[in-house]
MDAnalysis code that builds the backbone (N, CA, C; Angstrom):
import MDAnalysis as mda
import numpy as np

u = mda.Universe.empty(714, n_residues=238, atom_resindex=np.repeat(np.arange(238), 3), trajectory=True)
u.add_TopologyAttr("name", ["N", "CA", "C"] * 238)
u.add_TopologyAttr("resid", np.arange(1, 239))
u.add_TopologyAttr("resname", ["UNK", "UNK", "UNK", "UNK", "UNK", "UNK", "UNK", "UNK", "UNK", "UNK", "UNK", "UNK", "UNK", "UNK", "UNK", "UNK", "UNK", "UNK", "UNK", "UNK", "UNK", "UNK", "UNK", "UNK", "UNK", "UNK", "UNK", "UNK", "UNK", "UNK", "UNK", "UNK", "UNK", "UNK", "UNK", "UNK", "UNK", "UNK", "UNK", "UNK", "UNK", "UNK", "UNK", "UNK", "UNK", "UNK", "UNK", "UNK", "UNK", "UNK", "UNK", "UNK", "UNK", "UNK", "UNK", "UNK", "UNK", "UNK", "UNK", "UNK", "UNK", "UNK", "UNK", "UNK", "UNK", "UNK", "UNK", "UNK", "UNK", "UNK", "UNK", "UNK", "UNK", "UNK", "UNK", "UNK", "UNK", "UNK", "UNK", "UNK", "UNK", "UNK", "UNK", "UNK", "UNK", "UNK", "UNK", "UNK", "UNK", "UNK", "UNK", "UNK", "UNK", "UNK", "UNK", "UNK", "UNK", "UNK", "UNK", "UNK", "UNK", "UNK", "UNK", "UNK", "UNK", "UNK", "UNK", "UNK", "UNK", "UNK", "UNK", "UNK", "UNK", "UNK", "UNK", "UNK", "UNK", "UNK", "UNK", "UNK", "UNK", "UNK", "UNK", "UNK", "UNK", "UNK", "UNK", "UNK", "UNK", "UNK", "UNK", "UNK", "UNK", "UNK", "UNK", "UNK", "UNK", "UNK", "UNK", "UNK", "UNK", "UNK", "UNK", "UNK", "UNK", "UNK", "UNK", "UNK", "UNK", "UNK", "UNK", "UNK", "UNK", "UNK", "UNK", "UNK", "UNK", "UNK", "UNK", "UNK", "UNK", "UNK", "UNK", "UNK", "UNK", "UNK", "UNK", "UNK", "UNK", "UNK", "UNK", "UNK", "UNK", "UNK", "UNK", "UNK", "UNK", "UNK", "UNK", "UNK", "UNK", "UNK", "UNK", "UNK", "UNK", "UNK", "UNK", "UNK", "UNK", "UNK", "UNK", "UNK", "UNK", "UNK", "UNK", "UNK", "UNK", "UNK", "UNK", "UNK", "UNK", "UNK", "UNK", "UNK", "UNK", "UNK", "UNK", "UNK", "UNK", "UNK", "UNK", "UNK", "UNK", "UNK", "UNK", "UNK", "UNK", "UNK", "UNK", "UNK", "UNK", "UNK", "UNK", "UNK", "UNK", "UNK", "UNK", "UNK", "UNK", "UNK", "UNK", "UNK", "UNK", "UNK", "UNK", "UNK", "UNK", "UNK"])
u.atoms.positions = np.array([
    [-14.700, -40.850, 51.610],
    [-14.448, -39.801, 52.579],
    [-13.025, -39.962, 53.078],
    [-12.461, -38.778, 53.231],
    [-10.714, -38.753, 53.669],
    [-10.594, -38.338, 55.010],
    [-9.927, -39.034, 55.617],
    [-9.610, -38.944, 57.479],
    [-8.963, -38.410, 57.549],
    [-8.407, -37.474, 57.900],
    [-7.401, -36.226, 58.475],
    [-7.048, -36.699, 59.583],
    [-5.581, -36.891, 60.136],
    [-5.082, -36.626, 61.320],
    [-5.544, -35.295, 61.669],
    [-5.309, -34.982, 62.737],
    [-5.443, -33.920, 63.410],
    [-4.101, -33.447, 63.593],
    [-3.299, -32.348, 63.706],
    [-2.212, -31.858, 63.652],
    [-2.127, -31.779, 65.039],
    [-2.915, -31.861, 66.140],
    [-2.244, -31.845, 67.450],
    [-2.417, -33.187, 67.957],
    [-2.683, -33.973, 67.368],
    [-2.844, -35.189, 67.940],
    [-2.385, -35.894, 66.738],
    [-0.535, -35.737, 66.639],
    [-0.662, -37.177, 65.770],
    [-0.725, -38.465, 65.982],
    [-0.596, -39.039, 65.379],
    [-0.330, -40.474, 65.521],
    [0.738, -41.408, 65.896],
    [0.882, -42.368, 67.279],
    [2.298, -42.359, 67.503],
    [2.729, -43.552, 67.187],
    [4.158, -43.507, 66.147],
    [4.445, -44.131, 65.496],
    [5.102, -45.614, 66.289],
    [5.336, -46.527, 65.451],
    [5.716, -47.960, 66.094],
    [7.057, -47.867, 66.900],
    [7.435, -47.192, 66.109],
    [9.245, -47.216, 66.931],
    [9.391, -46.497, 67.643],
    [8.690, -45.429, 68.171],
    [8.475, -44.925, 69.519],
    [8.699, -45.758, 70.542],
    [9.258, -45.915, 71.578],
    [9.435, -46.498, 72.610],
    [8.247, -45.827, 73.145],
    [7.690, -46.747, 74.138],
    [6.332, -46.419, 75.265],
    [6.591, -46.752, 76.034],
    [5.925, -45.349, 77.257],
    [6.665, -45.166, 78.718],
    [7.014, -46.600, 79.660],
    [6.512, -47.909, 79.098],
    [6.834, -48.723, 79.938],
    [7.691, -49.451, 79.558],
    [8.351, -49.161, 78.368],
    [9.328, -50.126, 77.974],
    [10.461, -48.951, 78.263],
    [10.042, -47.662, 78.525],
    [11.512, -47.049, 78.973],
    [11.801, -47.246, 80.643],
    [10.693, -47.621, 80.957],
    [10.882, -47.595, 82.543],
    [11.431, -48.901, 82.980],
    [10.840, -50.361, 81.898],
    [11.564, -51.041, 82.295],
    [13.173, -51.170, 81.820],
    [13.696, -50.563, 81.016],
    [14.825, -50.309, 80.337],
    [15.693, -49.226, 81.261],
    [14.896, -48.763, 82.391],
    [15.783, -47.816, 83.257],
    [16.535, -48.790, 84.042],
    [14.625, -49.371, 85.011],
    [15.302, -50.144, 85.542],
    [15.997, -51.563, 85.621],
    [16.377, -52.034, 84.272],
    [17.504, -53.064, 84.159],
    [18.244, -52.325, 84.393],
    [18.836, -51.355, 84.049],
    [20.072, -50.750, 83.661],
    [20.649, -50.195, 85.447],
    [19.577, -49.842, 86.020],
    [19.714, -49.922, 88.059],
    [20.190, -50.985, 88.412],
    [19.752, -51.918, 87.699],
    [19.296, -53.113, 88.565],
    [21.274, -53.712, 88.393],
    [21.814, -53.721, 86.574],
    [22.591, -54.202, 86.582],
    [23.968, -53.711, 87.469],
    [23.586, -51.631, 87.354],
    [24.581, -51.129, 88.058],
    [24.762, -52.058, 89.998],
    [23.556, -51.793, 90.112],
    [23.591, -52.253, 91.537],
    [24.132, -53.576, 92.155],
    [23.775, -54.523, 91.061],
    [24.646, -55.793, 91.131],
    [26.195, -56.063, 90.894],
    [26.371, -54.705, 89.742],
    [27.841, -54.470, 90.019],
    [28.322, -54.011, 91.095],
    [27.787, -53.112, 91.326],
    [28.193, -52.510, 92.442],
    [28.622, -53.833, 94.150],
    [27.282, -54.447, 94.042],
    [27.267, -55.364, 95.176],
    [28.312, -56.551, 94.640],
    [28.441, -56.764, 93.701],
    [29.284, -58.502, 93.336],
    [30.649, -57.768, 93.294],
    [31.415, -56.294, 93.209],
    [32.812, -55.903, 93.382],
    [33.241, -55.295, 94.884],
    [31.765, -55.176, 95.754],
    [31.914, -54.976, 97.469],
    [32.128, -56.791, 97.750],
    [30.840, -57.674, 97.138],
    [31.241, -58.927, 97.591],
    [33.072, -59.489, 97.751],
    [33.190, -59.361, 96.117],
    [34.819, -59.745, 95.695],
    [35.613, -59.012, 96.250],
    [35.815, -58.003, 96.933],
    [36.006, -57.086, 97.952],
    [36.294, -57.356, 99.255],
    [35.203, -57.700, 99.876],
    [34.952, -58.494, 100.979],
    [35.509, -59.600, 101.051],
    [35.210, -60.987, 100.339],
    [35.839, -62.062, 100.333],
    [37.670, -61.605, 100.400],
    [37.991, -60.905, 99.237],
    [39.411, -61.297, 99.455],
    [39.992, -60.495, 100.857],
    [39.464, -59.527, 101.474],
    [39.457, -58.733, 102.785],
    [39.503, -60.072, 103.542],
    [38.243, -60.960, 103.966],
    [38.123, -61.807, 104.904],
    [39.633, -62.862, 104.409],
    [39.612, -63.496, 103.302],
    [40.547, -64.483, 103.214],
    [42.268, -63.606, 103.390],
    [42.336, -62.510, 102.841],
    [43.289, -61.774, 103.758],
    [44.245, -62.027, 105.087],
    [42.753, -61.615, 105.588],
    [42.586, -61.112, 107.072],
    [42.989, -62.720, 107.602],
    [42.137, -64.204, 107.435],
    [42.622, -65.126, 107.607],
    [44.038, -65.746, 107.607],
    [44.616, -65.322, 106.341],
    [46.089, -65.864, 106.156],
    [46.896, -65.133, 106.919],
    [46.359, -63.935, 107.040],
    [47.169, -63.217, 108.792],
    [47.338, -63.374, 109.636],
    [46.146, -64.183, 110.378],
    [45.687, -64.579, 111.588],
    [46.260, -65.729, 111.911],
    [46.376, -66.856, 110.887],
    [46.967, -68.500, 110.886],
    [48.149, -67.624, 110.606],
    [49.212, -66.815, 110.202],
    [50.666, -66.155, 110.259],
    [50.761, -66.547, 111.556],
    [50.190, -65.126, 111.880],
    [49.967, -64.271, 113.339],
    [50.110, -65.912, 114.406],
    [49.070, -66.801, 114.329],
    [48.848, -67.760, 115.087],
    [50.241, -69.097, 114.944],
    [50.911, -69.534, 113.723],
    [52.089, -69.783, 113.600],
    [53.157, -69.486, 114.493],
    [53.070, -68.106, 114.216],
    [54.347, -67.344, 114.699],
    [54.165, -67.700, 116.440],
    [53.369, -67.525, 117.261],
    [52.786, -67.489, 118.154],
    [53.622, -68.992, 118.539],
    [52.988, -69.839, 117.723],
    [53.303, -70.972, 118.297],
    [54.925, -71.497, 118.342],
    [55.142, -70.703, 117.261],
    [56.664, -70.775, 117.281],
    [57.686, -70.562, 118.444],
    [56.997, -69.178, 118.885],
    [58.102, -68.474, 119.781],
    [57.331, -69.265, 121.267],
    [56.325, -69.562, 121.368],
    [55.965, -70.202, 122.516],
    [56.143, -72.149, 122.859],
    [56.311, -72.918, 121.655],
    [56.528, -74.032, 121.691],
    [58.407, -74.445, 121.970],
    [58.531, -75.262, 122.939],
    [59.498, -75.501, 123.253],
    [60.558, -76.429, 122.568],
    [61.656, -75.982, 122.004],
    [62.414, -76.691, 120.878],
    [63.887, -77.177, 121.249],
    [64.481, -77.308, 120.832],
    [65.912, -78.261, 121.003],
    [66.433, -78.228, 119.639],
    [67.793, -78.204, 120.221],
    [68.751, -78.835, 118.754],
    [69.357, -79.954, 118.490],
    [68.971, -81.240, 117.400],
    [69.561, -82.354, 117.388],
    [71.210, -82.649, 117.334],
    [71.473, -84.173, 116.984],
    [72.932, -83.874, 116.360],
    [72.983, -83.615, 115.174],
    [71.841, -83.516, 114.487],
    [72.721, -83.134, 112.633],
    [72.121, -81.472, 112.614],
    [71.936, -80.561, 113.709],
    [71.763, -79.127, 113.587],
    [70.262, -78.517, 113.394],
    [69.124, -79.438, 113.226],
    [67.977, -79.201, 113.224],
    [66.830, -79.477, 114.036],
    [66.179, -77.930, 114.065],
    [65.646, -78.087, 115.355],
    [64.315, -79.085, 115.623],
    [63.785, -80.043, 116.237],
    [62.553, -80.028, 116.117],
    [61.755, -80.087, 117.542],
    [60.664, -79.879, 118.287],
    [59.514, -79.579, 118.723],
    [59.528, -80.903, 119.901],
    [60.257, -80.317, 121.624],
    [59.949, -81.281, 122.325],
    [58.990, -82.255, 122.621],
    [58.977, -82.824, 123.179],
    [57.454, -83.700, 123.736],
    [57.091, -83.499, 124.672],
    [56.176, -83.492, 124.671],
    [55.426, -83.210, 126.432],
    [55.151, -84.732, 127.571],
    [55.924, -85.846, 126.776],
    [56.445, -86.789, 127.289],
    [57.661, -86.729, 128.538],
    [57.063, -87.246, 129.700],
    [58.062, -87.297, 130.571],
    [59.266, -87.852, 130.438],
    [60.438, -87.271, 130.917],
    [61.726, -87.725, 130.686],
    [61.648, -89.007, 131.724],
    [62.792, -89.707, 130.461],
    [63.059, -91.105, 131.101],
    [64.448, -91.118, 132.556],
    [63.943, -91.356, 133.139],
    [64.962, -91.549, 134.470],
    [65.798, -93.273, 134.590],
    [66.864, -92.753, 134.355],
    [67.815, -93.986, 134.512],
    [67.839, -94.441, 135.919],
    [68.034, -95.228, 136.177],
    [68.119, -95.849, 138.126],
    [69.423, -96.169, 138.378],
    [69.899, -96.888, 137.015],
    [71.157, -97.945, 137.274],
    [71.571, -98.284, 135.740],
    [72.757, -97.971, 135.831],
    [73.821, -98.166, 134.391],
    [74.557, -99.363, 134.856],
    [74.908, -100.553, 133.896],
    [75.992, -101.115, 133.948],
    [76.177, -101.823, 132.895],
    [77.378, -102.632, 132.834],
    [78.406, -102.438, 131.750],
    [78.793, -104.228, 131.611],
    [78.241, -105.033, 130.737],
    [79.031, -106.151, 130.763],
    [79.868, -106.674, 129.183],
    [80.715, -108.020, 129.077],
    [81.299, -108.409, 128.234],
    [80.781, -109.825, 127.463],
    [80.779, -109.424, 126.483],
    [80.393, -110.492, 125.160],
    [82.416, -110.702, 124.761],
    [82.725, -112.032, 125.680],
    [84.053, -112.220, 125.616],
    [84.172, -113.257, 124.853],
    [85.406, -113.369, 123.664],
    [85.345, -114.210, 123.068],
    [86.823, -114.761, 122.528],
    [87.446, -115.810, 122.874],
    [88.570, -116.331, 123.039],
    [89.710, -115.987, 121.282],
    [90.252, -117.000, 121.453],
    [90.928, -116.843, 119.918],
    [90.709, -118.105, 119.401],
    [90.283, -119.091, 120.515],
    [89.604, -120.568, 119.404],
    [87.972, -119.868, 119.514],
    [87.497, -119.080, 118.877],
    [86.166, -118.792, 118.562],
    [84.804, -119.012, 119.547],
    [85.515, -119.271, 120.784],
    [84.248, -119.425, 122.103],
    [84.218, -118.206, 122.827],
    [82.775, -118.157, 123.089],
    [82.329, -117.290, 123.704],
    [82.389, -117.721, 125.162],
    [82.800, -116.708, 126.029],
    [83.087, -117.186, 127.670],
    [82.173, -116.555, 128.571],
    [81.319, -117.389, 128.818],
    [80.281, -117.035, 129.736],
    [80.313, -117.501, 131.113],
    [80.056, -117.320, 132.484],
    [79.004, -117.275, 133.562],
    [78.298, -118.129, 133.919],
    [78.513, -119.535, 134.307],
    [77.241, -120.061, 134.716],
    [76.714, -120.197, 136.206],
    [75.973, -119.634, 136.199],
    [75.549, -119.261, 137.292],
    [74.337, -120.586, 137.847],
    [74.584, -121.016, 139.379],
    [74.200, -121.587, 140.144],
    [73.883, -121.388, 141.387],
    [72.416, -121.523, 141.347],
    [71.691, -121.004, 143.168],
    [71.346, -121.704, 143.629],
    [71.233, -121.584, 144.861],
    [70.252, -122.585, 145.471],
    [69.080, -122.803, 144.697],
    [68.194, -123.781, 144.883],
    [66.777, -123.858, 144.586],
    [66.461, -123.272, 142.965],
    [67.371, -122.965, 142.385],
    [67.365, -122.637, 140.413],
    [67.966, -123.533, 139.847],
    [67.204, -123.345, 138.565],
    [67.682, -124.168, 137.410],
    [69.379, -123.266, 136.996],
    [70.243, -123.862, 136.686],
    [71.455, -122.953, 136.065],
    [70.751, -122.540, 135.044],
    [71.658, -121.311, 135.168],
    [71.413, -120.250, 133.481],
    [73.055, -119.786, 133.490],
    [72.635, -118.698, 132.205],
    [74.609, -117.945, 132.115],
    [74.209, -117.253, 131.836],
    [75.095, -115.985, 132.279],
    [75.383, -114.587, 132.143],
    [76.834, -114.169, 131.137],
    [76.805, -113.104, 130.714],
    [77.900, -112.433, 130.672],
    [78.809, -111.709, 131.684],
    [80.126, -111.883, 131.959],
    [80.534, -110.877, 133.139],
    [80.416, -109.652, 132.680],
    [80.214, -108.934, 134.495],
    [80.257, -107.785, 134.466],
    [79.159, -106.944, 135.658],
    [78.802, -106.102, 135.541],
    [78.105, -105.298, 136.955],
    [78.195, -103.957, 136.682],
    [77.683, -103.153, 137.337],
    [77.047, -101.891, 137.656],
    [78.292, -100.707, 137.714],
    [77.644, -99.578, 137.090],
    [78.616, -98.565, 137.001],
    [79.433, -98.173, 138.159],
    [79.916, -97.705, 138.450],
    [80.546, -97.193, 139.657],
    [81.289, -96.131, 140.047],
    [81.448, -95.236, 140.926],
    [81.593, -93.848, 140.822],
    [83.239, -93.637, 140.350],
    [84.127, -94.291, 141.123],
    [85.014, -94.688, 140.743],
    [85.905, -94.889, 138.832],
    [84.629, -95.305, 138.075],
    [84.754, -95.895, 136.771],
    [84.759, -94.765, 135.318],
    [85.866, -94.544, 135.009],
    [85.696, -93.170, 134.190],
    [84.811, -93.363, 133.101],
    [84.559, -95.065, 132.853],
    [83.323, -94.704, 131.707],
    [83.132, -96.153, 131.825],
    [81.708, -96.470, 131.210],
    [81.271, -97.503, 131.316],
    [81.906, -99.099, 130.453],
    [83.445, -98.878, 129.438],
    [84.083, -99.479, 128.982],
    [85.039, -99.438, 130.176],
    [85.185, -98.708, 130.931],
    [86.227, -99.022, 132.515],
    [85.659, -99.992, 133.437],
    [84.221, -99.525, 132.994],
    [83.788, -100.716, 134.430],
    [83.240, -102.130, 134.029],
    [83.290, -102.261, 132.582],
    [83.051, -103.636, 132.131],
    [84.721, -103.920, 132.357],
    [85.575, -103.541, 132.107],
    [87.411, -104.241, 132.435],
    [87.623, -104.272, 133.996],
    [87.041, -103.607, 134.284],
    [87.197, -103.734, 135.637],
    [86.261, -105.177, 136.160],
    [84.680, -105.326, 136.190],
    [83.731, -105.782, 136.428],
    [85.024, -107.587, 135.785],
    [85.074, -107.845, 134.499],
    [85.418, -108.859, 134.282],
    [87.190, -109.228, 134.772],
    [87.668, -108.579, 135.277],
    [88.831, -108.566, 136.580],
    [88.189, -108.846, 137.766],
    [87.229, -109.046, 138.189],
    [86.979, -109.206, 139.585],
    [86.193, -111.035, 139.116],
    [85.515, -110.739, 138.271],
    [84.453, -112.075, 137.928],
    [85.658, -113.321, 137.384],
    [86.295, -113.075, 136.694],
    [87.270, -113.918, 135.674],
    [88.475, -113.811, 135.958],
    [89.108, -112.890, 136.685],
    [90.427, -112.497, 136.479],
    [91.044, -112.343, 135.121],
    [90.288, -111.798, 134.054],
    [90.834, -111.788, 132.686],
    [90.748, -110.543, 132.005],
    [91.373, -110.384, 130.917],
    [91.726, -109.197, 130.480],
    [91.170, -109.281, 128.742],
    [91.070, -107.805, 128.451],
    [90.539, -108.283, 126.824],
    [90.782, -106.918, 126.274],
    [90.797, -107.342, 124.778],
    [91.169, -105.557, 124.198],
    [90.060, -105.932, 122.908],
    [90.039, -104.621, 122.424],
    [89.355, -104.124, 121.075],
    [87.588, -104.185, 121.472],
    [87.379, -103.416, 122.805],
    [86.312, -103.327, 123.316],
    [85.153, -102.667, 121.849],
    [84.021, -103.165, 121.589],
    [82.973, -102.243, 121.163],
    [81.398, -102.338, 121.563],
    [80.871, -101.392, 121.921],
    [79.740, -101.450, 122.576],
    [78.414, -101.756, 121.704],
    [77.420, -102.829, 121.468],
    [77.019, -103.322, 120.081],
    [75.386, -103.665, 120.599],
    [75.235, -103.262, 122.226],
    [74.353, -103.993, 122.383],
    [73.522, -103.491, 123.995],
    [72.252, -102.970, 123.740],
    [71.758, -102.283, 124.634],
    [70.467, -103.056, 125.560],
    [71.004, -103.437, 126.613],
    [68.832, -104.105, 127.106],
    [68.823, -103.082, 128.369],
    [67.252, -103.082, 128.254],
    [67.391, -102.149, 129.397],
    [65.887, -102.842, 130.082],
    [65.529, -102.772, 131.328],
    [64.136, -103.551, 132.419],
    [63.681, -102.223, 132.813],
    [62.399, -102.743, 132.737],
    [61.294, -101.097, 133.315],
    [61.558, -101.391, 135.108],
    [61.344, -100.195, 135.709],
    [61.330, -100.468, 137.112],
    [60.876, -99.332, 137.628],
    [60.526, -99.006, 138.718],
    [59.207, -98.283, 139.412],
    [60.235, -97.128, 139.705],
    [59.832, -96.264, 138.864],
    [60.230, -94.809, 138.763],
    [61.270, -94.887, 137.595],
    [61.505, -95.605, 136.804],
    [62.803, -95.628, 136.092],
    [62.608, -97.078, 135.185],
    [64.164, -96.821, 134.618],
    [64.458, -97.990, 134.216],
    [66.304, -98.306, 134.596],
    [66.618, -99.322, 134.418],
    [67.605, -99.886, 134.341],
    [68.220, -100.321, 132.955],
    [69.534, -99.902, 132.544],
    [70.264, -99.979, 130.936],
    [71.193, -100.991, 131.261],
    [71.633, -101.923, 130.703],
    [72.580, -102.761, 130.498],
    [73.224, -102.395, 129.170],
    [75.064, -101.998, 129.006],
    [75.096, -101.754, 128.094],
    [76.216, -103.006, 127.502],
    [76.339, -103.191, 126.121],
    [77.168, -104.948, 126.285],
    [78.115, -104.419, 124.943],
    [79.553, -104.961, 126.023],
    [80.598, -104.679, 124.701],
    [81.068, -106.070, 124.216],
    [81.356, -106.327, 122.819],
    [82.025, -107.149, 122.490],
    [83.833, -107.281, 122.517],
    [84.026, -108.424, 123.587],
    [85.476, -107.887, 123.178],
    [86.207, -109.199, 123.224],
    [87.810, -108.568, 122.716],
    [88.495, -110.266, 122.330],
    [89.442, -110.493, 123.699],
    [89.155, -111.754, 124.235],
    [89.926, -112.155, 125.611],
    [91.246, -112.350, 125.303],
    [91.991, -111.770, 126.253],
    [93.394, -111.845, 125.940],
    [94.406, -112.518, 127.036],
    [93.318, -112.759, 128.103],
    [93.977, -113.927, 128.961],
    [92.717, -114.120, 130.531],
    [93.144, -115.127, 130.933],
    [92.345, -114.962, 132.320],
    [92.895, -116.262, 133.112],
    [92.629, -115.777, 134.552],
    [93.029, -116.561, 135.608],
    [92.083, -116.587, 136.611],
    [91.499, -117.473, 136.987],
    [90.500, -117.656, 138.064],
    [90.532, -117.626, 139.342],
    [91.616, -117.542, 139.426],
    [92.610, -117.914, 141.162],
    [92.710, -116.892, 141.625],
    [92.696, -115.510, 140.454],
    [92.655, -114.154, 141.124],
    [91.605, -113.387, 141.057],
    [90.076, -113.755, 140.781],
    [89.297, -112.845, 140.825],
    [88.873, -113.109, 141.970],
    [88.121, -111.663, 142.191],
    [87.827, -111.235, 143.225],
    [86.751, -110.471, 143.895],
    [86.263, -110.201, 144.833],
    [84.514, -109.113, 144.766],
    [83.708, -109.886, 145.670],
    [82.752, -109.275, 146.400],
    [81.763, -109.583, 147.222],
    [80.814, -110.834, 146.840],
    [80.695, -110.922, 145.752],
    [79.734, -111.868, 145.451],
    [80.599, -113.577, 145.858],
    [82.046, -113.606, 145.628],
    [82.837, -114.635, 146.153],
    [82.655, -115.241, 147.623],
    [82.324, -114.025, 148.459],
    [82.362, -113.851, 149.810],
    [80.931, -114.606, 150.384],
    [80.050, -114.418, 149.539],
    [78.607, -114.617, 150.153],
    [78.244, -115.936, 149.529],
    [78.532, -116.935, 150.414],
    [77.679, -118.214, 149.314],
    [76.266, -118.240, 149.362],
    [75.679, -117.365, 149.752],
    [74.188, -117.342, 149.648],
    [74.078, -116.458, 147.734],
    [74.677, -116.445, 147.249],
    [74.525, -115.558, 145.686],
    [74.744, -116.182, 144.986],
    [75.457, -117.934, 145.765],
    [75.643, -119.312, 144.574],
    [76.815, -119.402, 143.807],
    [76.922, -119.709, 142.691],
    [78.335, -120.073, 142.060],
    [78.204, -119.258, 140.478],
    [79.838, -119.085, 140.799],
    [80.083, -118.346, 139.263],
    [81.391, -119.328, 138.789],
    [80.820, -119.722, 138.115],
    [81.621, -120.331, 137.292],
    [82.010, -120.172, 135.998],
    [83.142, -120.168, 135.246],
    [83.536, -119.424, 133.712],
    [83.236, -120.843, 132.749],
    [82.029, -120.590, 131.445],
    [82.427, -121.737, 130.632],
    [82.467, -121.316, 129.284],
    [82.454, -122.240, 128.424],
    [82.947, -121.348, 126.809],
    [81.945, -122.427, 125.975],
    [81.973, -121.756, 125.036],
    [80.980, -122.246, 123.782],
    [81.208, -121.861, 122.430],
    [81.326, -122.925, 121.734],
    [81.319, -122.554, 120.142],
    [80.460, -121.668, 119.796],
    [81.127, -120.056, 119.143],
    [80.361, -119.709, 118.449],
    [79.229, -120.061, 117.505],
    [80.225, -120.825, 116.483],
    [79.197, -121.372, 115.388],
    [78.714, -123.102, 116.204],
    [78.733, -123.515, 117.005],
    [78.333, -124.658, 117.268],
    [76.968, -124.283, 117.270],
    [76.041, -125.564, 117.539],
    [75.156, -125.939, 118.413],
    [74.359, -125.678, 119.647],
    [75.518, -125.802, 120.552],
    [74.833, -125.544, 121.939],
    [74.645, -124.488, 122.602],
    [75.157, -123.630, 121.791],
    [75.025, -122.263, 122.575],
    [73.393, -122.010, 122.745],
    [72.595, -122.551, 121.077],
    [71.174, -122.085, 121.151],
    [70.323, -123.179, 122.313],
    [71.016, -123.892, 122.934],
    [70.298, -124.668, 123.895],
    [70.466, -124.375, 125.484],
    [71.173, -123.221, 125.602],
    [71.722, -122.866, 127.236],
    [70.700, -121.348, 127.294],
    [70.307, -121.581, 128.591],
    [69.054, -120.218, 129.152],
    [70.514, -119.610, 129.235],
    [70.910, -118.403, 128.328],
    [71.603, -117.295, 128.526],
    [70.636, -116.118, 128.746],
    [70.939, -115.419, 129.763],
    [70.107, -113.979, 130.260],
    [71.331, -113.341, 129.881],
    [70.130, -111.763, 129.766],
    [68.678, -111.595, 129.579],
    [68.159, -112.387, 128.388],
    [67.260, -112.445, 127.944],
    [66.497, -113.525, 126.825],
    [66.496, -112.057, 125.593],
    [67.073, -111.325, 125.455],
    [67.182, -110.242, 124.637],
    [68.471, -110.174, 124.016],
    [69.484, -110.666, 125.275],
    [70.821, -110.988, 124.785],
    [70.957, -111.768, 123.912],
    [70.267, -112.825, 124.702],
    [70.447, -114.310, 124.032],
    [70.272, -114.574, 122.486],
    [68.726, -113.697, 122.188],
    [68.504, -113.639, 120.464],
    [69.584, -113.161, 119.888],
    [69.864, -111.808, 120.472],
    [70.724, -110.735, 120.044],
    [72.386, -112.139, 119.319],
    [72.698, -112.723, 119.928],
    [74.241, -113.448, 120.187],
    [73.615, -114.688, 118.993],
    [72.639, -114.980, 119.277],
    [72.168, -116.220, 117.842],
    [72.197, -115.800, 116.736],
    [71.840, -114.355, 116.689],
    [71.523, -113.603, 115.481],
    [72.729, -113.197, 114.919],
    [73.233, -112.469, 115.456],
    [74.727, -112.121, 114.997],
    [75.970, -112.933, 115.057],
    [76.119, -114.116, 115.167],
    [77.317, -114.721, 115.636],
    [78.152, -114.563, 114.455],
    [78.307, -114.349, 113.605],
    [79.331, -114.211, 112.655],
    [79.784, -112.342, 112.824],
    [79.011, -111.431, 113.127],
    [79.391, -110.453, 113.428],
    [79.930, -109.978, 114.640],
    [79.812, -110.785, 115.387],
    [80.559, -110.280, 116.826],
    [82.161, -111.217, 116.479],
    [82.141, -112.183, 116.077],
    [83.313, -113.096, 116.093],
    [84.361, -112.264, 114.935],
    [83.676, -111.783, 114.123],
    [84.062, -110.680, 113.570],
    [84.559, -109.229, 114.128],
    [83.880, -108.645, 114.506],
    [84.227, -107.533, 115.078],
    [85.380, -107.689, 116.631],
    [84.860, -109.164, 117.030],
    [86.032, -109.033, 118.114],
    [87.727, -109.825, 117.553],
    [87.113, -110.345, 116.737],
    [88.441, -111.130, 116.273],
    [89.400, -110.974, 114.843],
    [88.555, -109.908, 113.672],
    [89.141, -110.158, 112.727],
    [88.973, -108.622, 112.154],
    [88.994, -107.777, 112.861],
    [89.186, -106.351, 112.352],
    [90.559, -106.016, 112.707],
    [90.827, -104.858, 111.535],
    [92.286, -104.079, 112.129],
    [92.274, -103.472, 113.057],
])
């Protein structure tokens, strides 16, 4: 016996797509638009926000620029004050690292009542009088020594904390070119309650210099350390 299709009902063939493989074939094809759609608003967005950021840190730069308080150094560039309080000086003065032409250094020894001796360098406190602080160390060692010195250079800074301030000592090296004791002169002569000043000398390169309490104790390293450079600079430059 022979089976007839029926002419209104054929038979539906394999490669027909069926309604659910077109529906799911729509919706991939939604699904992928829509993810495009959302992942080129995302990439969109992101570079909008990171944008918008590198504007803002500009924007916030700039800000800080024109509002942070600046200065100009000595080599022409600016950089960014401190919000560190300025240092207040109290008291400037000016002494001498004097040093003969037989290679001794001429110091100060100072004697008080009730102290051990120590030595100083001459010299004392700025003064209104003093057009600069190399005036008032020539001056200062004219009153202490009665002596005179040339080829001043300033090599050497101590300075003491003190209540509201500080105090600078500034120290020139220089070469003695004569002195007389008979003519110095100054208040401290006047008052024997301030003790004795007396002038003594010491081999540079010797020995004993590293065994005498020379003040300040900053000096003192400072003059052990360098002794071939100060004897130098005061004695054997052009």
């Amino acid at each position: 016996m022979i089976t007839r299709t029926h002419p209104r009902y054929p038979r539906e063939e394999a490669s027909r797509p069926r309604h659910d493989d077109a529906t799911e074939q729509h919706g991939g094809e939604a699904a992928r638009r829509r993810e495009e759609h959302h992942t080129g608003w995302d990439d969109t967005t992101r570079n909008h926000t990171v944008k918008r950021s590198d504007e803002e840190a500009t924007h916030a730069h700039r800000h800080d620029e024109v509002n942070t308080p600046r200065h100009v150094g000595l080599s022409g560039m600016t950089r960014e004050r401190t919000s560190q309080p300025a240092v207040r000086i109290q008291r400037r003065s000016a002494r001498a690292i004097l040093i003969d032409d037989e290679e001794q250094l001429v110091l100060l020894r100072r004697t008080k009542p009730g102290t051990a001796p120590y030595w100083t360098t001459p010299g004392g406190g700025l003064e209104h009088g003093d057009a600069s602080l190399e005036a008032a160390m020539h001056r200062e060692i004219a009153e202490e020594m009665g002596a005179t010195a040339t080829g001043a250079k300033r090599v050497f800074l101590s300075s003491t904390a003190r209540s509201g301030g500080i105090t600078v000592q500034h120290f020139f090296v220089a070469r003695l070119t004569a002195m007389d004791e008979s003519v110095r002169h100054g208040p401290e002569f006047d008052d024997p309650g301030r003790g004795e000043y007396r002038a003594e000398r010491f081999d540079m390169r010797g020995g004993t210099l590293a065994t005498i309490d020379l003040r300040p104790a900053p000096l003192r390293e400072f003059v052990l350390a360098n002794r071939l450079a100060l004897l130098a600079e005061a004695l054997y430059t052009d």
